[in-house]
Residue, then its C-alpha position, 0 to 999 in steps of 0.5 A: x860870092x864871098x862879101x868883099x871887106x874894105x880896106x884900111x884908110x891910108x896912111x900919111x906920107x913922110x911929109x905930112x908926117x912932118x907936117x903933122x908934128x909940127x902942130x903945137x899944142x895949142x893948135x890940136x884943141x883947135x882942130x878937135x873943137x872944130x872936128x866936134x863941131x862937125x859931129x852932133x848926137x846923131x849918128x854920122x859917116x866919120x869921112x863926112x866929119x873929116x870932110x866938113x872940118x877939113x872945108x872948115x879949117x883947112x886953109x890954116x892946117x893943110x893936112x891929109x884926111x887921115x890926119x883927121x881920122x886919126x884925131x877922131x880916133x883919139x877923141x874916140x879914145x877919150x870917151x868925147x865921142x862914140x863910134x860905131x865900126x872900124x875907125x880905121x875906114x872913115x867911109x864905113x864908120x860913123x861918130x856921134x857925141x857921147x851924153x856928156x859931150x856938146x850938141x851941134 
């Protein structure tokens, strides 16, 4: 029997699209410290960082999950953090902090 592939996480509705872009520029560095913060030289579950930082931080930015996966993917994209698998599936993938990166 054929493995089943897992789907892509969701996307963000209109709403929280607009919600989104109206973080400012000072707030997204916020979030990407507290996402850090969430992710140490060990190799972790991307959804597990995404829930603790929305546990951390949520009350100031009501945001979707994905919104999160999505800064991951970003920091991912930098070099901040390393990944293993398919960004695009929180629950099938994993971060950790890249050599140059700060430790939890």
């Amino acid at each position: 029997m054929p493995e089943i592939e897992p789907e892509d996480d969701g996307t963000m509705d209109a709403e929280e699209e607009a919600q989104a872009a109206r973080l400012t520029e000072a707030e997204l560095p916020i979030i990407d410290e507290c996402i850090l913060s969430n992710i140490s030289h060990h190799w972790r579950k991307t959804a597990k960082v995404v829930a603790l930082t929305m546990g951390d931080i949520n009350d100031n930015f009501r945001l979707p999950d994905v919104f999160y996966s999505g800064r991951i993917k970003h920091l991912a994209a930098v070099g901040l953090i390393e990944a293993a698998c398919n960004l695009n599936r929180m629950r099938h993938s994993e971060v950790r902090h890249t050599g140059d990166a700060p430790a939890k």
